[in-house]
C-alpha positions in Angstrom: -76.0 86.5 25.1 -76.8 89.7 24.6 -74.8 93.3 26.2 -76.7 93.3 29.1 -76.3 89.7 30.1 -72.6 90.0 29.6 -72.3 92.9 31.7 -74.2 90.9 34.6 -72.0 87.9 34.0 -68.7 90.1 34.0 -69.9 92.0 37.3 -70.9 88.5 39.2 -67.0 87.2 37.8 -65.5 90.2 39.3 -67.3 90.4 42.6 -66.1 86.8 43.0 -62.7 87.6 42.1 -62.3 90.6 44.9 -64.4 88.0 47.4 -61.9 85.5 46.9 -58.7 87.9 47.6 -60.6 89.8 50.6 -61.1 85.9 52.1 -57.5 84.7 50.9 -58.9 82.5 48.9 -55.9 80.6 46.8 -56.6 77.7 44.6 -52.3 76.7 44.6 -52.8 76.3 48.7 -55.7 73.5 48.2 -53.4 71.9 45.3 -50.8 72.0 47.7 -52.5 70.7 50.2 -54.0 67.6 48.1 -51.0 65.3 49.4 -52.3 66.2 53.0 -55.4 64.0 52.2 -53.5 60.9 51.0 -51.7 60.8 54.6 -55.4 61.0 56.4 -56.9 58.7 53.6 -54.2 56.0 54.3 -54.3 56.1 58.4 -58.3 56.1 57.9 -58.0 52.5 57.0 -56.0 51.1 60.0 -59.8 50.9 61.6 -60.7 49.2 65.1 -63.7 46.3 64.3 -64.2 46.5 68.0 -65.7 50.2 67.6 -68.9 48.7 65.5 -70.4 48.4 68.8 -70.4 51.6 70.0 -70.3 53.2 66.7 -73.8 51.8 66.4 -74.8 52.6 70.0 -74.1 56.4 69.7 -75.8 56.3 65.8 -78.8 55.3 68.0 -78.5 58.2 70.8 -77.8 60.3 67.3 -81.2 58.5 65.7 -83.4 59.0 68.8 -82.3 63.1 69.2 -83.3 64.2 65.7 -85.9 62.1 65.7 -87.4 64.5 69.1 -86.0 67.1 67.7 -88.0 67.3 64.4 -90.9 66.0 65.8 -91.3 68.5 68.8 -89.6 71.0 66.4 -92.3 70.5 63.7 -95.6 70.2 66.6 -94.2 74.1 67.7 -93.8 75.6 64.1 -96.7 75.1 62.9 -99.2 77.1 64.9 -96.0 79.7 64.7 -96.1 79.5 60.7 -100.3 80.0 60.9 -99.6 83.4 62.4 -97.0 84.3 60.5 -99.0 83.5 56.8 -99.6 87.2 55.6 -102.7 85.7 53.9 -104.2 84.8 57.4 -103.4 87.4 59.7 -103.0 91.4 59.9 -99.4 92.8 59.4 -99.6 93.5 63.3 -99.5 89.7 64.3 -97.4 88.3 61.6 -94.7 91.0 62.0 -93.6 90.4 65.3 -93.9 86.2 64.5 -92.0 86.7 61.9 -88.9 88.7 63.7 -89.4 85.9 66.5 -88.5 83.4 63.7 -85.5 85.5 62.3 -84.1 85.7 65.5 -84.3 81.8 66.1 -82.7 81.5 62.6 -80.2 83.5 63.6 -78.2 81.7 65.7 -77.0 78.1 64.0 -77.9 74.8 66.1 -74.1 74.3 67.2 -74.7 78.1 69.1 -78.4 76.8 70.7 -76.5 73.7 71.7 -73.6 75.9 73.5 -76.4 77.5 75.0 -78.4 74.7 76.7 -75.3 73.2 77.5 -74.6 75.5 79.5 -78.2 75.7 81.1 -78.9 71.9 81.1 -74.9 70.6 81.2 -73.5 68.2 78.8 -75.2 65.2 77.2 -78.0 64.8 74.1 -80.7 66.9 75.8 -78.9 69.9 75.3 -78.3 68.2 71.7 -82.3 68.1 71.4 -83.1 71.5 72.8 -80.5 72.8 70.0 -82.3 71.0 67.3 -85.6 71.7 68.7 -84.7 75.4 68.3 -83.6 75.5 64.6 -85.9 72.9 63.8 -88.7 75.8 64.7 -86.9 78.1 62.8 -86.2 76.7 59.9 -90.0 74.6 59.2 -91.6 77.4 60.5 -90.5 79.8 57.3 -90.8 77.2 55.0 -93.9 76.5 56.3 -95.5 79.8 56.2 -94.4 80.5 52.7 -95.9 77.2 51.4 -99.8 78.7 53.2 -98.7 81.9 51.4 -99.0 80.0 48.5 -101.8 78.4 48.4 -104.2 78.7 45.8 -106.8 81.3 46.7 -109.7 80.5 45.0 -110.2 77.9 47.7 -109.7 80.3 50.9 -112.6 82.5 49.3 -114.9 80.1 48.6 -114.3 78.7 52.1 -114.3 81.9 53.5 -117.3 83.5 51.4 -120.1 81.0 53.8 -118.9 82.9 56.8 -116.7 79.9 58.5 -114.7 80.6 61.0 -110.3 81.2 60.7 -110.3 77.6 62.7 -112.5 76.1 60.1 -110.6 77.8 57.2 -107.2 76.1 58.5 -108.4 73.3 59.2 -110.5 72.7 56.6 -108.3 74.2 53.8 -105.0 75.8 54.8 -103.5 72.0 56.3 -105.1 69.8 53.5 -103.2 71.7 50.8 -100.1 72.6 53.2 -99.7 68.9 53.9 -97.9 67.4 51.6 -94.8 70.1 52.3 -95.3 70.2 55.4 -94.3 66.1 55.2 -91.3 67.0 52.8 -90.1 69.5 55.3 -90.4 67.2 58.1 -88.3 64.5 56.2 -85.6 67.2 55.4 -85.5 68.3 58.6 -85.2 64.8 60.4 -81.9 64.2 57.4 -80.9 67.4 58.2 -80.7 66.7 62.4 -79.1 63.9 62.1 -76.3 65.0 60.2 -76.3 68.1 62.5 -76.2 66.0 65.8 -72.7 64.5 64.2 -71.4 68.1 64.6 -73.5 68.8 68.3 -70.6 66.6 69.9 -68.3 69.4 69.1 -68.8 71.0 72.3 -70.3 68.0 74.5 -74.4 67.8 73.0 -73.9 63.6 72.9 -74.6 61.9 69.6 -72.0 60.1 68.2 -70.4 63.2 66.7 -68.7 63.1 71.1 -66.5 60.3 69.9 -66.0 61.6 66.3 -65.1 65.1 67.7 -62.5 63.6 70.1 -61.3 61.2 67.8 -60.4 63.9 65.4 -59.3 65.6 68.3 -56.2 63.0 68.9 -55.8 62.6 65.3 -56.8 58.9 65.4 -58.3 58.6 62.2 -58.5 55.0 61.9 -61.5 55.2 64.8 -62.8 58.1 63.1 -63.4 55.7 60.0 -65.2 53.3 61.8 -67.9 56.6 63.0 -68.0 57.6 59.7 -68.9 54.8 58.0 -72.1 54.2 60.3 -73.1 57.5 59.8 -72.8 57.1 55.8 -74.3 53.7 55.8 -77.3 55.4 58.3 -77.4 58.7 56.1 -77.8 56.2 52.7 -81.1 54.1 54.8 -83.0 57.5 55.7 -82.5 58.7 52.1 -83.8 55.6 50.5 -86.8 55.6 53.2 -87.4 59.3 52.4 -87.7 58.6 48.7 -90.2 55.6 49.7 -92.2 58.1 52.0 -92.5 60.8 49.4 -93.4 58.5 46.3 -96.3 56.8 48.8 -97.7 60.5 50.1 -96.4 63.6 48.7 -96.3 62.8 45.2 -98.8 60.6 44.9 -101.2 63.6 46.3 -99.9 65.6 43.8 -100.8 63.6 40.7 -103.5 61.6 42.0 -101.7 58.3 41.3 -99.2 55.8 42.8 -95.3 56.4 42.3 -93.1 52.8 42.6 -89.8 53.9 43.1 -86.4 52.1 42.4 
């Protein structure tokens, strides 16, 4: 490494040194506290069979939210991401777009969930409006950046015959924006469902209501029986993820069929 890089490495090491005293960040507390996780750990296995049920029940309700929640997220973001493509539109209509989407980003699904339960009252349709939100948000950005990218030798060609904007998107912009706009949708639908685990917290349904209060009343052996359908559902839309992006996103981006293992 040369003087430079050393003095870039020694400034990042110090900046982390003064973050972690201005957060009280001490590495002997979490060694300390190692012995805490052993109690947890062992009451974790005194589980109740009889949960299963509703464990499974709840995963559903959980299943069934993100699954609205991307897809209505997804169907709103992308008109929102076509005016916010800076290779599409004038500054003056992807500007304000784009502060629309900052400000949805802003606040974290667990604050848009507070929110609509408080206009809609408790239960998962305040947990879908809340993942609705960020769901806009958050595909809407990525999506936008992945039209900013697009090659534009293609757009100019389109564009030299004198077709219409409608035509160009249509024709160009989603055909080469599909394939992320499908990997963003599968991220998104992981990502809800381990959000609406959280959305229970203050009363958005999902089974993260009976993790929440579990936790709550420090029965941890009920809490393990939760968990354990959320890992075991978390592991199946991983594995069908992998499927789905072997069959269509990378098989359209090397022209040839991907088995996965």
């Amino acid at each position: 490494m040369n003087q430079k890089n050393n003095l870039i490495v020694g400034i990042i090491i110090a900046l982390l040194v003064a973050a972690s005293i201005n957060v009280d960040a001490n590495p002997l507390e979490f060694i300390e506290g190692l012995p805490n996780l052993g109690i947890v750990a062992e009451e974790m296995t005194e589980v109740e069979p009889k949960l299963f049920e509703t464990a499974l029940w709840s995963m559903f309700e959980t299943i069934q939210m993100a699954f609205i929640g991307t897809v209505v997220g997804v169907a709103i973001s992308l008109p929102l991401s076509m005016l916010a493509a800076r290779n599409l539109n004038s500054k003056y209509v992807y500007g304000p777009v784009r502060a629309i989407l900052a400000a949805i980003r802003t606040f974290p699904s667990i604050l848009w969930a507070i929110l609509f339960v408080i206009m809609v009252g408790l239960g998962p349709f305040a947990g879908v409006l809340a993942l609705i939100m960020y769901t806009v948000g958050f595909v809407a950005k990525l999506q936008y950046e992945a039209i900013e990218a697009i090659d534009s030798d293609p757009m100019d060609a389109v564009g030299s015959i004198g077709v219409s904007k409608w035509q160009l998107i249509r024709y160009v912009v989603l055909p080469e924006s599909a394939p992320h706009l499908l990997g963003q949708m599968l991220y998104m639908f992981d990502y809800n469902v381990r959000q609406s685990s959280i959305l229970g917290l203050v009363g958005a349904g999902g089974i993260g209501f009976y993790i929440i209060n579990y936790i709550k009343f420090f029965e941890y052996g009920k809490v393990a029986i939760f968990m354990v359908v959320v890992l075991a559902t978390v592991l199946i839309i991983d594995w069908v993820s992998v499927k789905i992006r072997d069959k269509y996103i990378i098989k359209s981006q090397h022209g040839m069929e991907v088995s996965a293992k």
